[in-house]
C-alpha positions as CSV (number, residue, x, y, z in Angstrom):
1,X,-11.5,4.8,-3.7
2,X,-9.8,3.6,-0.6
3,X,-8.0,0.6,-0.5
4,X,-7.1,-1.4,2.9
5,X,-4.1,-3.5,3.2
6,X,-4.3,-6.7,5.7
7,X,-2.7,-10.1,6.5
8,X,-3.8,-12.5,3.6
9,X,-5.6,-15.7,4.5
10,X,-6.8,-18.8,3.0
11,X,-9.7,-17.5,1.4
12,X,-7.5,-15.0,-0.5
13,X,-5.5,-18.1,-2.2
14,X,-7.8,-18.3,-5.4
15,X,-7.2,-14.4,-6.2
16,X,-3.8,-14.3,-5.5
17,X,-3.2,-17.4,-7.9
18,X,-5.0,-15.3,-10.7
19,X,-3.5,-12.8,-9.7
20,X,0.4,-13.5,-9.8
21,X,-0.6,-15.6,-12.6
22,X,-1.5,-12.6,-14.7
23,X,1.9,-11.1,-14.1
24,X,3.7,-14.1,-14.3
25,X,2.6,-14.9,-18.1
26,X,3.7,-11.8,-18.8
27,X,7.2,-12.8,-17.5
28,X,7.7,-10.0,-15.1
29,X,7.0,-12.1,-12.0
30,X,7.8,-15.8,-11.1
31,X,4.8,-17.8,-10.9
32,X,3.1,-19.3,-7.7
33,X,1.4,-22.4,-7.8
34,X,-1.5,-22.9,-5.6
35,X,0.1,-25.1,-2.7
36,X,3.1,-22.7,-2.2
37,X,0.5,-19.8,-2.0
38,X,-1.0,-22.4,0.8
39,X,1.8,-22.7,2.4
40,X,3.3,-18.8,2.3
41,X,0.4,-17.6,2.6
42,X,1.4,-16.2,6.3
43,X,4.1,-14.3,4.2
44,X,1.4,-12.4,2.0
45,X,-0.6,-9.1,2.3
46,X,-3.4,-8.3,0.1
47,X,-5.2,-4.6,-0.6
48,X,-9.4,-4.8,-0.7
49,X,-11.0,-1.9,-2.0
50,X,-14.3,-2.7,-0.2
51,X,-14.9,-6.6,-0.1
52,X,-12.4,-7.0,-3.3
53,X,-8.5,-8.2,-3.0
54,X,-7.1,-5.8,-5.9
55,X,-3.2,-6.1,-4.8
56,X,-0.8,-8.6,-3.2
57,X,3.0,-8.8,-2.3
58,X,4.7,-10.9,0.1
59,X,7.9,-10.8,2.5
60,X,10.7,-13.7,2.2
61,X,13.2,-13.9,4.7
62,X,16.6,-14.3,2.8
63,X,18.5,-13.6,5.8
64,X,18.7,-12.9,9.6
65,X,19.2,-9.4,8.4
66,X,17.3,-9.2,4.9
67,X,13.7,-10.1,3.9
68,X,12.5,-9.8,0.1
69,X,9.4,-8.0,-1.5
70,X,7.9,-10.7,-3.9
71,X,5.0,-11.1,-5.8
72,X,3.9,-7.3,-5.7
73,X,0.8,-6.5,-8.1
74,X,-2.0,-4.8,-8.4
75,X,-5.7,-5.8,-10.3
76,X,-5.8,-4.2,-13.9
77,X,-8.1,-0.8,-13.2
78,X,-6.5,-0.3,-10.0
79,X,-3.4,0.7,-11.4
80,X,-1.4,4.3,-10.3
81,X,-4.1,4.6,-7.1
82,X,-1.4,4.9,-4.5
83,X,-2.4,1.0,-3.8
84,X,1.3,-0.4,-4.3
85,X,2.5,2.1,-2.2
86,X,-0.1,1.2,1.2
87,X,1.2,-2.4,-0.3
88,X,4.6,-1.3,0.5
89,X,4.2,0.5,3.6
90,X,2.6,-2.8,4.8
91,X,5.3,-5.0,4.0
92,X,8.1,-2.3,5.5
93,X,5.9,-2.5,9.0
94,X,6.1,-6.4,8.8
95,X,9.6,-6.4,8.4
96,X,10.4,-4.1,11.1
97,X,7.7,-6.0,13.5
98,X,10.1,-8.5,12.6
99,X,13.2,-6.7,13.6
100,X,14.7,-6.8,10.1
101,X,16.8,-4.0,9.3
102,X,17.4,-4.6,5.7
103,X,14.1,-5.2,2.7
104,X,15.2,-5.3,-0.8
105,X,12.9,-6.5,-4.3
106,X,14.5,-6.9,-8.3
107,X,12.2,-4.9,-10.1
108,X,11.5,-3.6,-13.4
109,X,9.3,-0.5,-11.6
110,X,12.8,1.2,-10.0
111,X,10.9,4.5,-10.1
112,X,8.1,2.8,-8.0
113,X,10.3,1.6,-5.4
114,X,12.6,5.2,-5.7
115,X,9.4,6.9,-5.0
116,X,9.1,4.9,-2.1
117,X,12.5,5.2,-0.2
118,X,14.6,2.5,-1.5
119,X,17.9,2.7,-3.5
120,X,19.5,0.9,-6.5
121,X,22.1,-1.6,-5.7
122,X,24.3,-3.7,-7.0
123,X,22.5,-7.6,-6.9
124,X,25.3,-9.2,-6.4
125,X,25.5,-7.6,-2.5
126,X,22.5,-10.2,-1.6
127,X,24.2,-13.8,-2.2
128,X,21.5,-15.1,-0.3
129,X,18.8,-14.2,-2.8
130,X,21.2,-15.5,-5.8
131,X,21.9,-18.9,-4.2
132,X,18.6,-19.6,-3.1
133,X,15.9,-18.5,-6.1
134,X,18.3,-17.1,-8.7
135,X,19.8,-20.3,-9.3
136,X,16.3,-21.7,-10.2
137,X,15.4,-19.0,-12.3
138,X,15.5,-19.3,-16.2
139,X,16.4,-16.1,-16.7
140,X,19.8,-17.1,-14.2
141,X,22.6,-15.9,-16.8
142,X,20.8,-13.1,-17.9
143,X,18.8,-11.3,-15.8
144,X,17.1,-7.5,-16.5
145,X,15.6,-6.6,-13.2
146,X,17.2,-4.3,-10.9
147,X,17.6,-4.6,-7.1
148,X,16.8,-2.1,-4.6
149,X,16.9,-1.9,-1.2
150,X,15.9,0.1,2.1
151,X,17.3,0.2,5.5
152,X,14.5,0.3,8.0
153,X,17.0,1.0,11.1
């Protein structure tokens, strides 16, 4: 089964709402209404295995120096495949198209993003990603994911 990774569009909006929304119930991603996913959806790749979208994640630009892996998931079934890994690799080539030397994510999956060159830090080195979503989030005082980040230089 081989999986291709590619620029999302407007036609993938509808999957990647079901998608994230999937993840997002079961409160280890924040949720995505459908307008955002309109308007970010420039930011997103998806994975097709043949004509079906089975895996998403997106770049944010917290910085002139730092972009952010969000919204990274993959279709029940298609699980352990090596998909979130081509996911990856696809994000790491925008962001260095992009000439940003630093991508980070908070994760629950460390070993995932271990596995795939990047480091545990401390989450208080990225003040931009604390002043502009943390402070939304309702898991603000108390949060369990981990950051991790790669240099790309």
């Amino acid at each position: 089964m081989q999986a291709v990774c590619r620029k999302a569009t407007e036609d993938d909006v509808e999957v990647l709402v079901s998608l994230i929304a999937g993840y997002a119930e079961k409160g280890i991603m924040l949720p995505r209404s459908r307008d955002v996913l309109k308007r970010q959806i420039d930011t997103f790749v998806v994975a097709e295995v043949g004509s079906e979208v089975v895996g998403c994640g997106s770049l944010t630009q917290l910085g002139a120096d730092l972009v952010e892996i969000r919204s990274l998931g993959i279709s029940e079934g298609y699980k352990g495949l090596g998909i979130g890994s081509k996911l990856v690799d696809q994000l790491i080539y925008e962001a260095r198209e992009q000439q940003i030397p630093k991508i980070m994510a908070l994760t629950y999956e460390v070993r995932f993003f271990e596995k795939n060159g990047f480091t545990v830090v401390n989450k208080e080195i990225f003040p931009e990603k604390v002043w502009t979503d943390c402070i939304h989030c309702a898991k603000q005082h108390a949060c369990d994911e981990i950051a991790v980040l790669k240099m790309l230089n």
